[in-house]
C-alpha positions in Angstrom: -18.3 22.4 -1.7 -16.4 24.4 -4.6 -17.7 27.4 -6.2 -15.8 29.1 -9.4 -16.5 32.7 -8.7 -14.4 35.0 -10.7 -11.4 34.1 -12.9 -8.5 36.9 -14.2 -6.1 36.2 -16.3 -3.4 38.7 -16.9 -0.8 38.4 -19.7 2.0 41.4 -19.8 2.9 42.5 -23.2 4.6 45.6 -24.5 1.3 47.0 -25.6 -0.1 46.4 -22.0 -2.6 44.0 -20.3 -4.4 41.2 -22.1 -6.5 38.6 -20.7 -10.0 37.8 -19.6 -11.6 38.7 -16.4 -15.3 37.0 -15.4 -17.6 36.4 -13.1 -19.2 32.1 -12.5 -22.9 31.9 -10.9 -24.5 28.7 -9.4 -26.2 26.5 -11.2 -25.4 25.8 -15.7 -22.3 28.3 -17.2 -22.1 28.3 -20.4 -18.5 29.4 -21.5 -19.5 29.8 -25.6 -18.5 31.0 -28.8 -19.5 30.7 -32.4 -16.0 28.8 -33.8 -13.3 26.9 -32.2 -10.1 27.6 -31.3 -11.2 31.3 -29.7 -9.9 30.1 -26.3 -12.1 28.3 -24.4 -10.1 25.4 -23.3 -7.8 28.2 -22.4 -9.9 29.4 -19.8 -10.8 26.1 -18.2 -7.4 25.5 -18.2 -6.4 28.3 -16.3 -9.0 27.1 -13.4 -7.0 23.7 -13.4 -3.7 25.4 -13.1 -5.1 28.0 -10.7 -6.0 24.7 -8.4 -3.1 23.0 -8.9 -4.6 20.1 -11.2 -2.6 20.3 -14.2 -1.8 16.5 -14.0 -5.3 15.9 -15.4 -5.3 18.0 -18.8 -1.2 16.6 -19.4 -0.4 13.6 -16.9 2.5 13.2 -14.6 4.5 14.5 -17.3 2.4 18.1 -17.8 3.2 19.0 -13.9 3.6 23.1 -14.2 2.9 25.6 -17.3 3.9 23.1 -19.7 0.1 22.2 -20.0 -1.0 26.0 -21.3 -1.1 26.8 -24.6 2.1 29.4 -26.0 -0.5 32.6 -25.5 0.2 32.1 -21.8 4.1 31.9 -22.0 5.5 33.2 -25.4 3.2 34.9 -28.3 -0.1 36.7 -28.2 -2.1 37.8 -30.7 -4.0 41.3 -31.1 -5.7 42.0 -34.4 -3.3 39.9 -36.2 0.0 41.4 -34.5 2.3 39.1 -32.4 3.2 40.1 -28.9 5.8 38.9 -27.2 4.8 37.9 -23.6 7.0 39.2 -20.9 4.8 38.2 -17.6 1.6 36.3 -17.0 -0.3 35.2 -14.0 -3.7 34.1 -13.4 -6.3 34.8 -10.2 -8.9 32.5 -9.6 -11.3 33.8 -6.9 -13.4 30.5 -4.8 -15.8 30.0 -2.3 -16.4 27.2 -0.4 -20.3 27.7 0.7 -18.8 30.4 4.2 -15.7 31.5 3.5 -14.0 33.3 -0.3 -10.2 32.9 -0.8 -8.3 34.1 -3.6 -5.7 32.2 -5.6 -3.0 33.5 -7.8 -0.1 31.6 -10.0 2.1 32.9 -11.9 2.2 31.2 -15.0 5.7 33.0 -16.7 7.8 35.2 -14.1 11.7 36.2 -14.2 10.8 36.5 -10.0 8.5 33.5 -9.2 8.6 29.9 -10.0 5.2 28.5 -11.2 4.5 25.7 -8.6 4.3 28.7 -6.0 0.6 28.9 -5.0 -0.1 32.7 -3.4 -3.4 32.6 -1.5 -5.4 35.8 -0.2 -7.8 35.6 2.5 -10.4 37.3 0.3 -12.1 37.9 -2.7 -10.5 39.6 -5.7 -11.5 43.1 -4.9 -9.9 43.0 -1.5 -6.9 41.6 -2.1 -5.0 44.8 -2.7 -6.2 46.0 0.9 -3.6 46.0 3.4 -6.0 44.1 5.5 -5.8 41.1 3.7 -3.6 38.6 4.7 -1.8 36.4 2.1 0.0 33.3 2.5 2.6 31.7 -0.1 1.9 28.0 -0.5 3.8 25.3 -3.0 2.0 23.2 -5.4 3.1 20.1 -7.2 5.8 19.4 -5.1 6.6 16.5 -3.1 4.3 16.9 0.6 2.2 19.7 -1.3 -0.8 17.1 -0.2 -0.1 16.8 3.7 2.4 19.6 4.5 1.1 22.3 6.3 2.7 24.8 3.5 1.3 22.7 0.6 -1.6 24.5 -1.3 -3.5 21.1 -1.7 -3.4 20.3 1.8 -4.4 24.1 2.3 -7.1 23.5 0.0 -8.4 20.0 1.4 -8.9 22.4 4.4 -10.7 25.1 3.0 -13.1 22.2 1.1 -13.9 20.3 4.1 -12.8 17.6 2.2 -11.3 14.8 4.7 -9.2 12.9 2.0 -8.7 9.0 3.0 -5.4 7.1 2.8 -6.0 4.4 0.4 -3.5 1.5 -1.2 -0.9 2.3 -3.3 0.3 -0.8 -5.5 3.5 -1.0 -3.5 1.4 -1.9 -1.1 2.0 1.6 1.3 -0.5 3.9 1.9 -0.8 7.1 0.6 -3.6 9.8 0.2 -6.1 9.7 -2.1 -5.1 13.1 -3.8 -7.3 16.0 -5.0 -6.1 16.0 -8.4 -7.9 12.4 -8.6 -10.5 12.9 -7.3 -11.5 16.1 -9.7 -10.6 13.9 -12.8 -13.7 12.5 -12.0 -15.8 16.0 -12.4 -13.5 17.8 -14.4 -13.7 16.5 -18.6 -11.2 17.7 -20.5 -11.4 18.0 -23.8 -8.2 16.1 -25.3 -8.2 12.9 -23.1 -11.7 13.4 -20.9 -13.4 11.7 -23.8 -12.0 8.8 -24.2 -13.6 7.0 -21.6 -15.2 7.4 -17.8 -12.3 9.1 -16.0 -9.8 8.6 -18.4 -8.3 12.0 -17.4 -7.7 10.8 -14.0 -4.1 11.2 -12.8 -1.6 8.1 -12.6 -0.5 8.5 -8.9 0.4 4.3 -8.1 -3.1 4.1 -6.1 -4.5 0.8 -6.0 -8.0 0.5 -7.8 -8.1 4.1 -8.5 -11.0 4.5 -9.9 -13.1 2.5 -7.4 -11.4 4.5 -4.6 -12.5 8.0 -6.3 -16.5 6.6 -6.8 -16.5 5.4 -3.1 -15.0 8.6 -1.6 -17.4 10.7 -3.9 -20.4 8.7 -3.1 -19.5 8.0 0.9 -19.4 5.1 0.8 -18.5 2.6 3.7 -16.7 0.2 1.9 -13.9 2.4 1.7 -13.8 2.9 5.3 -14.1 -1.0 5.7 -11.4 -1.8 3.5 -8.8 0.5 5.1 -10.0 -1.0 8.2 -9.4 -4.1 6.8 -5.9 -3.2 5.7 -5.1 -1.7 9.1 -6.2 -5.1 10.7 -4.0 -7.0 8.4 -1.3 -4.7 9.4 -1.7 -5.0 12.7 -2.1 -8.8 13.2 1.3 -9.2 11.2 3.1 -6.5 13.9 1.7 -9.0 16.3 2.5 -11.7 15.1 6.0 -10.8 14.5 6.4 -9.6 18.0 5.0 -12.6 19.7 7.3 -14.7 17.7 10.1 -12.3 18.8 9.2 -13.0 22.4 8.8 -16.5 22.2 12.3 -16.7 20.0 13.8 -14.6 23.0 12.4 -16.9 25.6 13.6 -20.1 24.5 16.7 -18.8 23.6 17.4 -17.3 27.1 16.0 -20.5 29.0 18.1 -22.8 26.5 21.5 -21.0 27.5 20.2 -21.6 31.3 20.4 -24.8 30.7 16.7 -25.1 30.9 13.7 -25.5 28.7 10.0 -24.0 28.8 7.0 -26.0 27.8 4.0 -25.1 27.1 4.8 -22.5 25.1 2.3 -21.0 23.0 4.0 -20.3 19.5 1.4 -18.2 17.7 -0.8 -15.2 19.0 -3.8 -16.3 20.9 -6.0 -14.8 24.1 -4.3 -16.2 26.6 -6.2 -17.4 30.0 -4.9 -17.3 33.7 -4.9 -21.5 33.0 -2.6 -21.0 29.6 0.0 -19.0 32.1 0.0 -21.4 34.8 0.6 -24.1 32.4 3.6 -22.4 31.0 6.9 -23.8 33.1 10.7 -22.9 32.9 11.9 -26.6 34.3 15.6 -28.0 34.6 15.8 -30.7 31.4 12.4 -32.0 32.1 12.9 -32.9 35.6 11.9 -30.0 37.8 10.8 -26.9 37.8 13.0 -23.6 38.4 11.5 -23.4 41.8 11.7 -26.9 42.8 15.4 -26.8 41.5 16.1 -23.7 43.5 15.1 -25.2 46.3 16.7 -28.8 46.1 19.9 -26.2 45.6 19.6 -24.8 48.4 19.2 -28.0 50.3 22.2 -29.7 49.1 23.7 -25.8 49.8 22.8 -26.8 53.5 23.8 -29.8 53.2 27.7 -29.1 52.1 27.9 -26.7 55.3 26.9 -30.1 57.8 29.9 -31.7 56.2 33.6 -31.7 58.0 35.8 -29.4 56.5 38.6 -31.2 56.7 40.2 -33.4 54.1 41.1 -35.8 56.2 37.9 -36.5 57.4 36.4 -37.0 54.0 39.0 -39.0 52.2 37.3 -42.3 51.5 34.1 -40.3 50.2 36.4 -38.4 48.0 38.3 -41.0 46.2 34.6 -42.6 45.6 33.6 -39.0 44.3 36.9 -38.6 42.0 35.8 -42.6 40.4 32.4 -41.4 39.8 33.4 -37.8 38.4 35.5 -39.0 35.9 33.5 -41.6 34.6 30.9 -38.9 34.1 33.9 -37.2 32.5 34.3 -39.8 30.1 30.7 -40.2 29.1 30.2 -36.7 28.7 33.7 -36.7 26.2 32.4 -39.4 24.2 29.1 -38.0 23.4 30.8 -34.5 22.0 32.7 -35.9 20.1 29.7 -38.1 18.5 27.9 -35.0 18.4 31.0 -33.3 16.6 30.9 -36.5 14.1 27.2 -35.8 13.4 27.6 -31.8 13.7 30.5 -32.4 10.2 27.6 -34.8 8.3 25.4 -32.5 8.9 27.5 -30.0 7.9 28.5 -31.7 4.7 24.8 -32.5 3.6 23.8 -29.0 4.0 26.6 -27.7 1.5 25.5 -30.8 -0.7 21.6 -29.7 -0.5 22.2 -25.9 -1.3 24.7 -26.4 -4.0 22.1 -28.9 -5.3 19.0 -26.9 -4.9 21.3 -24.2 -6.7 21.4 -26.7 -10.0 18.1 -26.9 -9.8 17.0 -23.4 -9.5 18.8 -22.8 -12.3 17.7 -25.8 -14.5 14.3 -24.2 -13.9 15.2 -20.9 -15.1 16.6 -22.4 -18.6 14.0 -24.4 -18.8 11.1 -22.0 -18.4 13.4 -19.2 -20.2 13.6 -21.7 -23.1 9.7 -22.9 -22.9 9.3 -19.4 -23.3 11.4 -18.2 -25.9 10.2 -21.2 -27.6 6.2 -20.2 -27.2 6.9 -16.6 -28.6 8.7 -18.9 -32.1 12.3 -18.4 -31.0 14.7 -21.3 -33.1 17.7 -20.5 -30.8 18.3 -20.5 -27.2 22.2 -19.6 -25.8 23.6 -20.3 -29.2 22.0 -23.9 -29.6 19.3 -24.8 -32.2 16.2 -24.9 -29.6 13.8 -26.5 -31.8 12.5 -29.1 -28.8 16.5 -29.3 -27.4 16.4 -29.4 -23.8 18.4 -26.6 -22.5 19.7 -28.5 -19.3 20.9 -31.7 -20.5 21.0 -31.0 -24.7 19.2 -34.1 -25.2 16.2 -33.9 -28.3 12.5 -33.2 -27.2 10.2 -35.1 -29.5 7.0 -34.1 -30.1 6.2 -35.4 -33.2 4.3 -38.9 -32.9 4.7 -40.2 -36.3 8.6 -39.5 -36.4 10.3 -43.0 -37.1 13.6 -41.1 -34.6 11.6 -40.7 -31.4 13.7 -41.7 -28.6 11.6 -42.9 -25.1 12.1 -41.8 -22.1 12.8 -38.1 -22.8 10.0 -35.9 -20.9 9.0 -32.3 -22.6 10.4 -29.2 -21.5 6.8 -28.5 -20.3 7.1 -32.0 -17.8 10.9 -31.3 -17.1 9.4 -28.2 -15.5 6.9 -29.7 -13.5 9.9 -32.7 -12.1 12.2 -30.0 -11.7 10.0 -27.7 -9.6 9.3 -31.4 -7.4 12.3 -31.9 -6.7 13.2 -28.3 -5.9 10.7 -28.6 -3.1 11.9 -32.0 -1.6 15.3 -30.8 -1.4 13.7 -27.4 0.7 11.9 -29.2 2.3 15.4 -31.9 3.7 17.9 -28.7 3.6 15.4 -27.4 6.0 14.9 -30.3 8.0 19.0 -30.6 8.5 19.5 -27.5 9.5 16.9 -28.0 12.4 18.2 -31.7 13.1 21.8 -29.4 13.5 20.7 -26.3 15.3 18.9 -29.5 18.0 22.5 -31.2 18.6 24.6 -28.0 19.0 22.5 -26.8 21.4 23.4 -30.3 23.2 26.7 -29.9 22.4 27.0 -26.4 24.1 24.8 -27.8 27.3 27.5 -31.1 27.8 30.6 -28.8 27.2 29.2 -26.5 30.0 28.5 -29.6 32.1 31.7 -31.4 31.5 33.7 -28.1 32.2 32.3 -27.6 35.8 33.0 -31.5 36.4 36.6 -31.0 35.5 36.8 -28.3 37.7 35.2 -30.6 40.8 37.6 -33.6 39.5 40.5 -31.1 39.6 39.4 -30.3 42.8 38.9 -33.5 44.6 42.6 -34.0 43.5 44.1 -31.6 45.0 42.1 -32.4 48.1 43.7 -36.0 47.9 47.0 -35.2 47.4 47.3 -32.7 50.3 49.8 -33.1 52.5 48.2 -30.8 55.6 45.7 -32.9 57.6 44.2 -29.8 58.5 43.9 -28.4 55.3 40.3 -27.5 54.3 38.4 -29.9 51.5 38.8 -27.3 48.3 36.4 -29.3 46.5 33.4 -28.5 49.0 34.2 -25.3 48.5 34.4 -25.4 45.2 30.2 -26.9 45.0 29.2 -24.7 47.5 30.4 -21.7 45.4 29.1 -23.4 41.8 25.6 -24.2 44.1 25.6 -20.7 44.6 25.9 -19.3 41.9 23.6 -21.6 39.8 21.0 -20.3 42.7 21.3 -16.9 41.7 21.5 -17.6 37.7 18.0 -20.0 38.4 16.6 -16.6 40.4 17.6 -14.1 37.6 16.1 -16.9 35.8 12.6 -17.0 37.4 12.4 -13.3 37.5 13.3 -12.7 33.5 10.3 -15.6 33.4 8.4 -13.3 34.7 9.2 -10.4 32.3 8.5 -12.6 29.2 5.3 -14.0 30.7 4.3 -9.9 31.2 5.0 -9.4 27.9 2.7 -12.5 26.3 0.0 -10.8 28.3 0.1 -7.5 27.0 0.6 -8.9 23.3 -2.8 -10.7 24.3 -4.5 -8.2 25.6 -3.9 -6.4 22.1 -4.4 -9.8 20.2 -8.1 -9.8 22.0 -8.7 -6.4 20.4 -7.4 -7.3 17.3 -10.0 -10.2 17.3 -12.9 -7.3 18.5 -11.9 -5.3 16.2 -12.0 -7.8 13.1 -15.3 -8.9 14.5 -17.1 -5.2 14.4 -16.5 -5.8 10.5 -20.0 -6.1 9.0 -19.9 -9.9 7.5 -20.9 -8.6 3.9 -18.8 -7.1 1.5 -21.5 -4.0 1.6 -23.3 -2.4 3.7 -27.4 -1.8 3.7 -26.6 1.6 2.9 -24.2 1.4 0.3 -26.3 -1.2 -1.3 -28.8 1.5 -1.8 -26.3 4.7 -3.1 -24.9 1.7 -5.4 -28.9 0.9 -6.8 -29.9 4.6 -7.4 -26.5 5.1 -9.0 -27.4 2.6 -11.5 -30.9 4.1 -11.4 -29.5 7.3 -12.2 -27.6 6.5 -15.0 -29.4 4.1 -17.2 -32.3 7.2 -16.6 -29.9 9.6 -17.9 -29.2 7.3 -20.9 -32.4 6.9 -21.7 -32.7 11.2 -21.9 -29.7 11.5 -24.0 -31.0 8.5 -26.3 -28.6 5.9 -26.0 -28.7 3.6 -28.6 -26.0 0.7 -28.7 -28.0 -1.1 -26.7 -31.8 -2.5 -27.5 -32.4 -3.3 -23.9 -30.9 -2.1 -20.8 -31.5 -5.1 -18.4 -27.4 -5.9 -19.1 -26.0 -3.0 -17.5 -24.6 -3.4 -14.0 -22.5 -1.2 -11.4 -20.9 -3.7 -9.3 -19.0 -3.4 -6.0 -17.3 -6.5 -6.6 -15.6 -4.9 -10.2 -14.4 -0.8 -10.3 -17.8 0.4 -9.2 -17.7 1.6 -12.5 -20.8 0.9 -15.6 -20.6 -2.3 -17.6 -22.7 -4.2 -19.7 -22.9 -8.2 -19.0 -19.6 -7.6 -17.8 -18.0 -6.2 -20.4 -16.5 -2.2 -20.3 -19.5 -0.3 -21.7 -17.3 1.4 -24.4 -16.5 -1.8 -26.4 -20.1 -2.0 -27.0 -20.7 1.8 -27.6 -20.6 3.7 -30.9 -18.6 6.9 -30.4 -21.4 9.2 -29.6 -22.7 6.8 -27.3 -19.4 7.1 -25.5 -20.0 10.3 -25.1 -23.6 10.1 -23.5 -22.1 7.0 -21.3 -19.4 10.0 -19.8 -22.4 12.7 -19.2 -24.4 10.2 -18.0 -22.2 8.7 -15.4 -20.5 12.1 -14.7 -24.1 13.5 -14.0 -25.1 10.3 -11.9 -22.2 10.5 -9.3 -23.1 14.3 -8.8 -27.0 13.0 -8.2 -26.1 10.6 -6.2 -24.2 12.7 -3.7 -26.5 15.1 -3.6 -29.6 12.9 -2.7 -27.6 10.7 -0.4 -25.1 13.4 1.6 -22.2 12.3 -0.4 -18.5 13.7 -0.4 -19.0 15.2 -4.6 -17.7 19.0 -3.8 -20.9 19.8 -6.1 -19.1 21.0 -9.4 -18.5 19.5 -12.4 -16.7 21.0 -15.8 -17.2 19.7 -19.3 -14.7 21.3 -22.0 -16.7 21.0 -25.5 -19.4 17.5 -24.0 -20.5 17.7 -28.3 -17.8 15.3 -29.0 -18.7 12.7 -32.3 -21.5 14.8 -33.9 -23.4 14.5 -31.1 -27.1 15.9 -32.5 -28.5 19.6 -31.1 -31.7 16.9 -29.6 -29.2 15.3 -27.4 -27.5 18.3 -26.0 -30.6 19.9 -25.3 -31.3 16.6 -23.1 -28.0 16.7 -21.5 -28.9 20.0 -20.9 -32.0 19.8 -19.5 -31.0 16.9 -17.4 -28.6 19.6 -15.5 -31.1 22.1 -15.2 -33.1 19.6 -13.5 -30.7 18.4 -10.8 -32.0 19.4 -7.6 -30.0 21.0 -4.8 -26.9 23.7 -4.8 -24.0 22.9 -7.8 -22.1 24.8 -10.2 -21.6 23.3 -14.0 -19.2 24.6 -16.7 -19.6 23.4 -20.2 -17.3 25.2 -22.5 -19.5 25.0 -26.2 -18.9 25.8 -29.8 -22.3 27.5 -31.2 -21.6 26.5 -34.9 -24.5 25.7 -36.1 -28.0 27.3 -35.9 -29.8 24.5 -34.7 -27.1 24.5 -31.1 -27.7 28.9 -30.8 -31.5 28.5 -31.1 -31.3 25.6 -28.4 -29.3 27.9 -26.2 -31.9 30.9 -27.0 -35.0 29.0 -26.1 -33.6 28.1 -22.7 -34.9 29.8 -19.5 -32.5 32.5 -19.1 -32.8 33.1 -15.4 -31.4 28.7 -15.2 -28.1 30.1 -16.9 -25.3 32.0 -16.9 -22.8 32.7 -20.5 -20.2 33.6 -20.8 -19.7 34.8 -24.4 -16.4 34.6 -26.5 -16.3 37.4 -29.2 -13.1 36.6 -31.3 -10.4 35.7 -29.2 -10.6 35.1 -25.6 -7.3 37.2 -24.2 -7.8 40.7 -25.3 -6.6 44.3 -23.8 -7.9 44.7 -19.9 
């Protein structure tokens, strides 16, 4: 809740003081006079810039003082002398229902800049009592909306207002800022008119306008829909981790000269079955534990054999024969692999340089289709009329020309074949590259094989050629130190299987609440509830049409206010201002302004319960139908506070105002000018 209770302007001239200090009730103000340009929008204008919300009467562009009119910052007038204007500031006392704070901006100052935003715990009476504590706070500024020294963030406090993070069109998240969400209430009169919240600040948010009616009317939707958001989020961080942790796994078994099967590739609840059927084996033979063990029984196996060379020689010549045939086959497959590693090699420089031409084929080709659509006659220097860009041949297109040439496709089908091809040569670059990244990691397995039977062949060798009977056999030692260590790089192996397989349960564990999560969405788009605020919203505003005598339309069975569009009115789909007269589109802006605020009341909506309308007789709109409008606000039920700056220029408007009840009103009357001498 937001109540407007006092408002003092102070502008420093040689001569003194000038200003305007007032008092706002509950319920209809009236800020009036009987000609334009007496100040007015002035006034209103210093409530914006007061709250920080001068985006909405200038856009990004009027962020500061740059918004107020020259009687702020340069020139003043006093019975037709000019003043010059040495200091000006402006207090705006609010209340929020509980608690009155006191805010003050300077608007010119050699001492203070303007987007600093002094706030006194207090009304305006008390704010030169020592006892009142005052805090400085920065406005306008980047983190002026979430830092705990920015005044909206200080003010999103003191309003109870619990702002959402909604979309930005960049697809980050940002908060769905005050200034936006009063462009709904507050009209101003250069660009408020124009349409239904056409005032509203441009801050990147994603379906703005929809995010400010859901907030305002508390909607679920919006809740859902960041929920949704989040859940997208999270199942892509999920996603990308379990791929990380599969990629990791593989890649640590592969250089372990193992492989795991079973492997489940994409996020999924994973059941005490799924683990058990995931196994780290040796090539497909065995598994980590079977191959441990079979290890350690040829381990025990080396230690039963006779130490001695001479002992063994006749099993080691037979060894040495069979080693280096192994040798041999091992040689001969790298260097096949090697042979098929260089065509692979090849066809993958041939593929990308070729998908290269082809890329850029397309671009000419769609940069000349296009050119040629908007009437372009030259493309790179080259008469374009229907030359093909790529290959300079003629594009007929004329079937009654005696020159046509067959076999010549349009730039239109050249597209299409080109963008064909384009994904068969993806889809085979991609498919070599995986064919390659398979046979190196072959080729890395065999080299680490063949080294280690070198070794044993180097070994054996030496034990052959010794010439001490007693010497020990340097090839058994040799295994039983490689059986070793392959026993503790298959252990390290085992337990890092273990640390992987931990992780794929905790990524499923938060998979399975991803999935509850996503499930506790209600199925529909909208709720039961919303469904309701979203029917008497409609209700409300085609009723408050009616009062102010809408008349573009003969019948009002076409107008809709649909979740699945901006939540905003239209008429058998169509924006309701293309099918509004002028004055209309006024009454469409009261009437949908006034229909939010109804809404929120009835329904225990987020609407802060104040709404301001700078000059609502826009268009020659006729004395009958602002005494409706009116009317229709005096009839609102429950607590608010509406403004409505209004020019009294004709009799017909001052004896509307006069027959009013004047215990429903409070005016503020504008004699002359509205900055005079305090």
């Amino acid at each position: 809740m937001l109540r407007i209770n006092r408002l003092r302007i102070e502008i420093n001239t040689i001569k003194g003081i000038f200003g305007i200090d007032e008092t706002f009730q509950d319920g209809l103000t009236f800020i009036s006079s009987l000609d334009n340009t007496c100040g007015k929008s002035s006034i209103l204008a210093a409530i914006y810039y007061c709250l920080g919300f001068e985006q909405i009467l200038g856009g990004a562009g009027g962020v500061g003082s740059k918004v107020l009119t020259s009687a702020f910052k340069t020139i003043i007038e006093d019975d037709k002398e000019s003043l010059t204007v040495t200091e000006s500031g402006a207090y705006l006392e609010i209340n929020n229902g509980n608690e009155t704070r006191t805010i003050y901006r300077s608007i010119k100052s050699e001492s203070k800049d303007n987007r600093l935003v002094t706030v006194y715990y207090g009304d305006y009476d008390s704010i030169y009592n020592h006892k009142t504590l005052a805090e400085d706070f920065y406005v306008n500024v980047q983190s002026s909306a979430t830092s705990k020294k920015g005044f909206h963030t200080c003010l999103e406090e003191f309003l109870h207002m619990e702002l959402p993070l909604v979309q930005t069109s960049d697809g980050n998240e940002r908060k769905l800022y005050l200034q936006v969400i009063f462009a709904s209430m507050f009209i101003e009169q250069k660009h408020g008119w124009s349409d239904i919240l056409s005032g509203m600040p441009v801050f990147g948010i994603r379906e703005s306008k929809k995010r400010i009616v859901e907030y305002i009317l508390g909607l679920d939707t919006l809740n859902n829909e960041k929920e949704r958001d989040q859940l997208k989020t999270v199942k892509t961080k999920l996603e990308h981790k379990w791929h990380q942790v599969v990629s990791d796994f593989e890649d640590y078994v592969n250089s372990e000269l193992c492989e795991v099967i079973n492997l489940p590739t994409h996020p999924r609840v994973l059941s005490d079955i799924d683990y058990s059927r995931i196994v780290v084996s040796v090539m497909g033979e065995s598994s980590v534990e079977e191959e441990i063990q079979s290890l350690k029984n040829m381990y025990n196996n080396l230690r039963q054999l006779k130490p001695r060379v001479c002992d063994n020689y006749d099993a080691l010549n037979i060894e040495l024969s069979e080693t280096q045939k192994q040798i041999l086959v091992f040689e001969n497959r790298i260097n096949e692999i090697e042979k098929d590693i260089a065509s692979y090699d090849e066809a993958i420089k041939r593929l990308t340089a070729d998908l290269e031409v082809v890329s850029s084929d397309i671009r000419n080709n769609t940069d000349a289709a296009r050119l040629q659509k908007f009437g372009s006659e030259t493309v790179g220097g080259d008469i374009s009329v229907d030359i093909c860009p790529v290959c300079k041949q003629q594009i007929q297109d004329n079937l009654f020309d005696a020159k046509v040439v067959s076999g010549f496709m349009s730039i239109e089908d050249n597209i299409r074949h080109l963008k064909e091809q384009k994904k068969m040569l993806e889809f085979t670059l991609r498919s070599r590259k995986e064919s390659r990244e398979i046979i190196v990691v072959e080729k890395n397995e065999l080299e680490m094989r063949l080294q280690r039977l070198r070794k044993l062949a180097f070994a054996i060798r030496s034990d052959l050629f010794s010439t001490v009977d007693t010497e020990a056999s340097e090839a058994i030692m040799l295994k039983r130190i490689e059986i070793s260590n392959r026993i503790e790089q298959l252990s390290k192996l085992k337990d890092k299987t273990d640390y992987f397989l931990e992780q794929l349960k905790e990524l499923s564990i938060e998979w399975r609440a991803y999935i509850d999560r996503k499930g506790r969405l209600p199925k529909s788009d909208i709720s039961d509830s919303d469904n309701e605020k979203i029917i008497l919203l409609k209700k409300k505003f085609i009723d408050n049409l009616i009062q102010y005598h809408y008349s573009s339309l003969s019948s009002f069975d076409g107008i809709d206010i649909s979740m699945k569009s901006s939540l905003l009115p239209t008429i058998d789909g169509f924006d309701m201002k293309f099918d509004s007269s002028a004055s209309d589109g006024i009454r469409v802006i009261w009437a949908f302004t006034l229909a939010l605020l109804q809404v929120s009341i009835e329904k225990n909506g987020n609407h802060p319960s104040i709404i301001i309308f700078d000059e609502p007789a826009q268009h020659s709109i006729v004395p009958e139908d602002i005494k409706s409008f009116i009317e229709s606000v005096m009839n609102i039920k429950g607590s608010f506070q509406i403004v409505t700056a209004i020019t009294l220029n004709s009799q017909d408007l001052k004896s509307m105002i006069d027959e009013l009840d004047a215990s429903n009103y409070h005016i503020v009357q504008i004699e002359g000018k509205a900055f005079k001498a305090l």
